[in-house]
Each structure stands twice: as C-alpha cells, then as structure tokens.
C-alpha positions, 0 to 999 in steps of 0.5 A, a space after each residue: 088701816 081700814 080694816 083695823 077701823 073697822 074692827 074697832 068700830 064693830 067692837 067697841 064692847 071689846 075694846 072697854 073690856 080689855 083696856 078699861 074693865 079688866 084694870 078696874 077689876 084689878 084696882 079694886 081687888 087690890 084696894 079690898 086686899 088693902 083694906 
C-alpha cells in the first residue's frame, strides 16, 4: 500500500489524464458527432 501511495502522489498528471481527460475527450467527440 505505501508503495502505491507513493506512485499516486509522484503522478498526479497521470492519473487525471487516464481517468478525467481521456472520458472528457470522448464526451465531447460524441457531442460534436451529435451536433
């Protein structure tokens, strides 16, 4: 568990890419697509 701790602190920029970027990029694709 302290290892993992670590690594999230280290790569905050990694983690909002994965998890909070990628599904917006998505969503808005699918909005344009839409429209």
């Amino acid at each position: 568990m302290q290892l993992v701790s670590h690594t999230f602190l280290i790569q905050p920029c990694e983690f909002l890419w994965r998890f909070v970027l990628k599904p917006w990029r998505c969503i808005v694709f699918r909005v344009k697509n839409y429209n």
